[in-house]
C-alpha angles and dihedrals in degrees: 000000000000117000121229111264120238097257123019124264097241095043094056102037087057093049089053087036083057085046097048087050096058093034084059099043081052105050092055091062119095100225093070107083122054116211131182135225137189105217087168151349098293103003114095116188121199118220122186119201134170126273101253095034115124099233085065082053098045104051089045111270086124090145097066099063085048093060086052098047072055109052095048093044089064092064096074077057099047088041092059090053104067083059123127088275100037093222107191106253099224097171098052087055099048080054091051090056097050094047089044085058102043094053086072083085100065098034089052092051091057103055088098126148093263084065140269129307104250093194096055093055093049089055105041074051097051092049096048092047089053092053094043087048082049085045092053098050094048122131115268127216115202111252097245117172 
């Protein structure tokens, strides 16, 4: 017998579904990946740039476009679970993971002196509270021995 998990399927799966949403409105602002640039010996400049621009691509940060593929392609998953049966969406949530652990990169690229990128750390939060509400709703086996 299966016990009961600790928040519903469907209602999980609507609230990440919600934080997916706005992870993905944000990543297509510029304004969510920091970049740096030498423009001379001793000057640095900070450029941010959207997550899915090519300029992020194309000096290889080719990882950071990837979290994001990722991220939207977990909400086909999460869609389908909010369907009449609930059925937990697992591989949305292995996706979720993925794309929660690769938004470190970005997050991490925009603690810069200037001070952080506030973007990136609502996004990389959005996508982690998603996966812990999926984590939450997941299916549960009894513990026999």
């Amino acid at each position: 017998m299966k016990r009961r998990p600790v928040l519903p399927v469907r209602g999980a799966c609507a609230a990440a579904l919600v934080l997916v949403l706005a992870a993905g409105a944000l990543m297509l602002f510029p304004g969510s990946v920091t970049m740096t640039f030498a423009v001379g010996p001793d000057q640095v400049r900070y450029r941010t740039y959207s997550w899915f621009d090519s300029i992020v691509w194309g000096y290889g940060n080719f990882l950071v476009p990837l979290a994001g593929v990722l991220a939207l392609g977990s909400l086909s998953g999460l869609a389908a679970g909010l369907g009449r049966n609930g059925a937990f969406p697992g591989t949305a949530w292995g996706f979720l993971i993925a794309a929660g652990c690769l938004s470190f990169i970005p997050l991490w690229l925009g603690l810069t002196p200037e001070g952080p990128n506030w973007l990136s750390i609502i996004i990389t939060v959005c996508l982690w509270v998603a996966a812990g509400l999926l984590w939450l709703a997941r299916p549960k086996a009894d513990k026999t021995a």
